[in-house]
C-alpha positions in Angstrom: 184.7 96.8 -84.4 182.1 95.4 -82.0 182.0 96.9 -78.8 181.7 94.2 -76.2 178.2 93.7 -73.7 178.5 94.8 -70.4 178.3 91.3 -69.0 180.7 89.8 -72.1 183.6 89.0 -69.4 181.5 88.2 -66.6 181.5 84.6 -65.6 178.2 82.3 -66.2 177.6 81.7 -62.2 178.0 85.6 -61.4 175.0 86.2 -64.0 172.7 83.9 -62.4 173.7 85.1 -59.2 172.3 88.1 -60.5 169.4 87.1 -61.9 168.4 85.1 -58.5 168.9 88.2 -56.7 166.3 90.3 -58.7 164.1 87.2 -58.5 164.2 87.2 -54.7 164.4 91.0 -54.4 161.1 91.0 -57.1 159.4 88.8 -54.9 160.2 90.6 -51.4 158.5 93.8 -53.2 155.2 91.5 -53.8 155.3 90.2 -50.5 155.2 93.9 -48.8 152.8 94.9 -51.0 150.3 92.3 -50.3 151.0 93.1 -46.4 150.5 96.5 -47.0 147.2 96.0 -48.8 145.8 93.4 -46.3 146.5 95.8 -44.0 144.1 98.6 -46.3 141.7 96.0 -45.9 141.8 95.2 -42.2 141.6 98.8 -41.7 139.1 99.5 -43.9 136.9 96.5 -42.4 137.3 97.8 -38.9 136.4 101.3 -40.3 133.2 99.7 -41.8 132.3 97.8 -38.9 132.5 101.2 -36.6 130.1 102.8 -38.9 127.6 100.3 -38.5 128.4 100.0 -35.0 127.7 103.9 -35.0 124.8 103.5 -37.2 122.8 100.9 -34.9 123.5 103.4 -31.7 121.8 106.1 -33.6 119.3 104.6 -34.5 118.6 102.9 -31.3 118.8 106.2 -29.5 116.2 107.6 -31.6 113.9 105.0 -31.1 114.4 105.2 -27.6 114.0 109.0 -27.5 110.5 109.0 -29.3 109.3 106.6 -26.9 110.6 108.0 -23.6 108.4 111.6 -24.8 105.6 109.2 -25.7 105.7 107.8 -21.7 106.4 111.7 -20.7 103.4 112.8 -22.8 101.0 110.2 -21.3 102.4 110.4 -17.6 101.9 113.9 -18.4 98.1 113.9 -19.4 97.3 111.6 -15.8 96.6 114.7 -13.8 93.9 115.6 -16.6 92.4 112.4 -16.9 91.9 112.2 -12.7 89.9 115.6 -13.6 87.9 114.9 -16.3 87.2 110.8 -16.1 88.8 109.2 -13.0 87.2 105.9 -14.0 89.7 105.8 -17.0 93.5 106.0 -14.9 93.7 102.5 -14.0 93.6 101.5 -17.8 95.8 104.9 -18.9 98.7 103.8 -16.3 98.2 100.0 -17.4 98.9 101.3 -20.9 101.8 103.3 -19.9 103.3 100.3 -17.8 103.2 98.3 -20.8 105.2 101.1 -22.8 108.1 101.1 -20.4 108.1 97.4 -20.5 108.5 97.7 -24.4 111.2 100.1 -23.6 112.7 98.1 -21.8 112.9 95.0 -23.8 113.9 97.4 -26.6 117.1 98.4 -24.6 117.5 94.1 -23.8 117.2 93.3 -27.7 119.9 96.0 -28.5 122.3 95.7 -25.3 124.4 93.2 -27.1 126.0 96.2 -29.4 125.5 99.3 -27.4 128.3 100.8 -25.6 128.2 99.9 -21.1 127.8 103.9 -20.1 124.4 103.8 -23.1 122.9 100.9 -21.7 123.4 102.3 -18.0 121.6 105.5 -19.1 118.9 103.6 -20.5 118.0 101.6 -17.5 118.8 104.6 -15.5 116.0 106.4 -17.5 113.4 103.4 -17.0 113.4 103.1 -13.5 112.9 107.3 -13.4 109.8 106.6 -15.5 108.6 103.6 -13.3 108.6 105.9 -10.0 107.2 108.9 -11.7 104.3 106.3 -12.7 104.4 105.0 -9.2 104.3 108.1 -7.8 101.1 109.2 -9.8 99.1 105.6 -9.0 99.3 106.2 -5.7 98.7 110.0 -5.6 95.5 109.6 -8.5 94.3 106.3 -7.4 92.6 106.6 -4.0 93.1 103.6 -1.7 90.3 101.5 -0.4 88.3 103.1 2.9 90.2 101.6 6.1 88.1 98.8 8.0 88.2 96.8 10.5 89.4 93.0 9.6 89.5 90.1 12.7 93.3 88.9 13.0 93.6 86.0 11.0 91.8 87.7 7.5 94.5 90.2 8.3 97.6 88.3 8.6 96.2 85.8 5.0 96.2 88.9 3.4 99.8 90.4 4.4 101.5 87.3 3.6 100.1 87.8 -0.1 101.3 91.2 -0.6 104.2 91.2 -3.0 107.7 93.0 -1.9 107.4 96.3 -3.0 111.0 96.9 -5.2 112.7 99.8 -4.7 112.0 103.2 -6.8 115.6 103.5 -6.9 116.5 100.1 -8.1 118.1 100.1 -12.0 117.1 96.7 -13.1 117.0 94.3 -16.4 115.5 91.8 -14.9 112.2 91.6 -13.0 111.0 89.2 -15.8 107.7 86.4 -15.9 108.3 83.5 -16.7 107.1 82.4 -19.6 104.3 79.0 -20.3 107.1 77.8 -22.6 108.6 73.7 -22.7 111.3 73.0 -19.8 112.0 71.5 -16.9 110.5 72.5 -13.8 110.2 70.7 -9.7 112.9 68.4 -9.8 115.2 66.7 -7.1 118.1 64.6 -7.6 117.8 63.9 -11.4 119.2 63.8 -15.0 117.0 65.9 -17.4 117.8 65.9 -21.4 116.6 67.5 -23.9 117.2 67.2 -27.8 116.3 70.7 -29.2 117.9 70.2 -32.7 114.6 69.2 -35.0 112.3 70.8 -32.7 109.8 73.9 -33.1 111.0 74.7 -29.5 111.6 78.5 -29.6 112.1 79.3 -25.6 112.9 76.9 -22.7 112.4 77.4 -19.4 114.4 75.8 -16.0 112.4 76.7 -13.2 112.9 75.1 -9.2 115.6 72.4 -9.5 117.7 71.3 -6.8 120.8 68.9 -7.4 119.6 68.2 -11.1 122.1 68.1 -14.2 120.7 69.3 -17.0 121.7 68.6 -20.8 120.1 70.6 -23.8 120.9 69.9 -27.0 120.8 72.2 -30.2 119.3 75.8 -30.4 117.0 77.3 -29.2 115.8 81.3 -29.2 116.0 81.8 -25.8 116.5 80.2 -22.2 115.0 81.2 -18.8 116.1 80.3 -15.5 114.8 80.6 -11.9 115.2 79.4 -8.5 118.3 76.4 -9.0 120.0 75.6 -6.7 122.9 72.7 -6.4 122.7 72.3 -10.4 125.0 71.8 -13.2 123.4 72.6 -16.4 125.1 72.0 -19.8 123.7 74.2 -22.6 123.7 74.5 -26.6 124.1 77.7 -28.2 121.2 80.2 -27.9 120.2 82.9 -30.9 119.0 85.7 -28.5 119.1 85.6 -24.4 119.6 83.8 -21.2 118.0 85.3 -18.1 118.7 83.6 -15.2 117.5 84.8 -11.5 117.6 83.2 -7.7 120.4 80.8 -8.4 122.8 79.3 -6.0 126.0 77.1 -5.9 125.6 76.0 -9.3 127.6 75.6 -12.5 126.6 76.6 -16.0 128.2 76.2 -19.7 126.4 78.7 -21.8 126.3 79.8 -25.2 124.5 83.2 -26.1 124.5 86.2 -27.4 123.1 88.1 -24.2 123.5 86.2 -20.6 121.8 88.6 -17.0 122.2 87.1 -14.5 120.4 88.0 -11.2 120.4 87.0 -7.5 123.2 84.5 -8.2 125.4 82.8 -5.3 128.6 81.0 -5.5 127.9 79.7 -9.4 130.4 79.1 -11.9 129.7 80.2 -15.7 131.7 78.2 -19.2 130.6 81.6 -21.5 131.0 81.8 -25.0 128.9 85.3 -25.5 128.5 88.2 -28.3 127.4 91.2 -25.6 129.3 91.3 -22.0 127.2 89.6 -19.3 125.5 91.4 -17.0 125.2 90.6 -13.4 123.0 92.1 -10.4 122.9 91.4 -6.7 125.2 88.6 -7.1 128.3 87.4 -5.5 130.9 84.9 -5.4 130.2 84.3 -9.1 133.6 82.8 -11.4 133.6 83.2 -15.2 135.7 81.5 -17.4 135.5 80.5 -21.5 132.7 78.7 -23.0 133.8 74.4 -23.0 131.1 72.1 -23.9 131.2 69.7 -26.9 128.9 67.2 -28.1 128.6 66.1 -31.6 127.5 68.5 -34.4 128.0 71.9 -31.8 129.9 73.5 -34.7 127.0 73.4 -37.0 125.3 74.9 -34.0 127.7 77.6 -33.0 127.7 78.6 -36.8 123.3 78.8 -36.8 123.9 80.9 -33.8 125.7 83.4 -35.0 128.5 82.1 -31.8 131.2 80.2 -33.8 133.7 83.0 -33.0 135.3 83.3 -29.2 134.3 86.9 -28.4 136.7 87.1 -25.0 133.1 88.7 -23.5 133.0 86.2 -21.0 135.6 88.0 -18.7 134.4 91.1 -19.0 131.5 91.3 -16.8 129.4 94.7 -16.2 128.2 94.7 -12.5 125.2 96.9 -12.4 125.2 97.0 -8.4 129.6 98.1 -8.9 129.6 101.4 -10.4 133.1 102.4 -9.4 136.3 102.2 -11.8 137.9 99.5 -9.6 137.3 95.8 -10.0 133.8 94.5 -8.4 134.4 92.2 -5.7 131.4 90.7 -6.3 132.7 88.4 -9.1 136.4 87.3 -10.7 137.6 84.9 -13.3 138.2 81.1 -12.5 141.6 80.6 -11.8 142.6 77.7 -14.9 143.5 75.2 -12.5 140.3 75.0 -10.8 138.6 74.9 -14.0 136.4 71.7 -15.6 138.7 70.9 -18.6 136.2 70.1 -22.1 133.1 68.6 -21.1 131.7 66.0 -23.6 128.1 65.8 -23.5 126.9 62.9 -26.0 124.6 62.9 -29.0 121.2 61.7 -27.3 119.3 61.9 -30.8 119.6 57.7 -30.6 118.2 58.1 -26.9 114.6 58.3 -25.1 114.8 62.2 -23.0 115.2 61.2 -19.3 112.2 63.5 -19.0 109.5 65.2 -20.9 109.8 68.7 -21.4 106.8 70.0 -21.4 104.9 73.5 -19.9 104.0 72.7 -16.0 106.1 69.7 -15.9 
């Protein structure tokens, strides 16, 4: 005699209840492991990017190390060379100045990934090596034999005298500015530029006053000085924006490293890899990147800057060392902000004016 199946007497509807049961229960068990290992992945990515993270420090401070006892050896070997050939210090400590400026680029180039307290350090360093060099010039380097000068000679040549900075000042800026293509001495106008196409690697905004400027496209780097009055609307840039001396103005930027120095009541749009840096500034709003003109997505991508970092509100103040807040800048409260500013194409249109060096 047959014995009967388990599920013989069990109606048709309970069986496929069943059967939709294991379905749903089979494909819960996927779902959690696919979670699971997206999380392995996250996790693992995050681990990676530490590591290299970790790898670029080390290697920075190494470079940075060798370097510094380079400087210490040559500063070093100034007392020797005052013995032996005094004529040769003023080339030695001109050699030496251009080594802390390399230095100090080096820590610029790699501020965008190093943590706040090593880039602190490393400026901290610099200006001790500038006043030990400082120190030496004018202890090795005798000054000129006093004489007397009639009033006027006198008073020509104190007006030319440059402001002596601080030997206690840590600084990133301090910087030339370069014989590059920009815009520079303008009142009152509209200035354009279409970068996309060009050869243009840096561009330079130098002594505007009430001038809106529009670049276009990439570019490697942007300098700024002395604006004043200004609204400048910017494309992405692959390495840095300096800016210095600038005052009630508003700027939409793009970059992966922004300083800003000497800046007065100015508001700044930031999309940027590194956290801006400020100095000597006040009264300065920050709030997210919003420009948009046609084909900025392509340029965001080129950039590396197609990802909203959050950077832009979190500002190091190298003149606010405490834990608390600096008062010297906030973020712009969202209804006082400039909602997406459209900046057209002008690839169709003539460039209001020419940028060129010494314009």
């Amino acid at each position: 005699m047959e014995e009967d199946s388990p599920h013989t007497n069990l109606p048709t509807k309970t069986l496929d209840l069943d059967a939709d049961l294991q379905k749903k229960h089979q494909a819960m068990l996927e779902r959690l492991s696919n979670c699971h290992q997206a999380r392995l992945d996250t996790s693992l990515a995050r681990r990676s990017d530490s590591a290299n993270s970790s790898e670029s420090t080390s290697s920075f401070l190494s470079r940075f190390s060798a370097s510094k006892q380079s400087i210490d050896s040559q500063l070093a070997n100034s007392r020797l060379i005052a013995t032996s050939d005094p004529s040769r210090l003023r080339s030695h400590f001109a050699n030496i100045s251009s080594s802390i400026s390399d230095l100090e680029k080096l820590v610029a180039e790699n501020s965008y990934f190093l943590p706040s307290y090593e880039v602190r350090s490393s400026l901290k360093t610099i200006s001790d090596l500038k006043q030990n060099l400082e120190i030496l010039n004018s202890e090795l380097i005798p000054k000129k034999k006093f004489s007397f000068k009639n009033k006027a000679t006198a008073k020509k040549e104190l007006s030319k005298e440059p402001e002596r900075i601080k030997p206690d000042t840590v600084s990133v800026f301090n910087f030339k500015l370069p014989n590059s293509p920009g815009f520079r001495n303008k009142i009152n106008e509209t200035l354009v530029k279409k970068l996309r196409g060009t050869e243009i690697g840096e561009f330079t905004l130098s002594d505007l006053e009430s001038c809106e400027v529009r670049l276009i496209g990439c570019c490697n780097a942007v300098f700024v000085n002395r604006l004043k009055n200004c609204k400048v609307y910017m494309g992405p840039v692959i390495g840095s924006i300096l800016i210095e001396e600038v005052e009630s103005c508003v700027f939409v930027l793009a970059s992966h490293q922004i300083r800003i120095h000497l800046a007065k009541s100015c508001d700044f749009y930031l999309r940027v890899r590194s956290r801006p840096i400020i100095e000597d500034s006040n009264v300065v709003r920050f709030a997210p990147y919003c420009l948009d003109y046609e084909g900025i997505e392509m340029d965001l991508e080129k950039a590396g800057l197609s990802e909203e970092t959050g950077n832009w509100g979190s500002v190091d103040d190298f003149k606010w060392l405490r834990a608390v807040q600096s008062p010297n800048w906030c973020v712009l409260p969202e209804n006082e902000r400039v909602g997406k500013v459209r900046t057209e194409d002008i690839g169709s249109k003539s460039e209001v004016s020419r940028a060129v060096p010494g314009l």
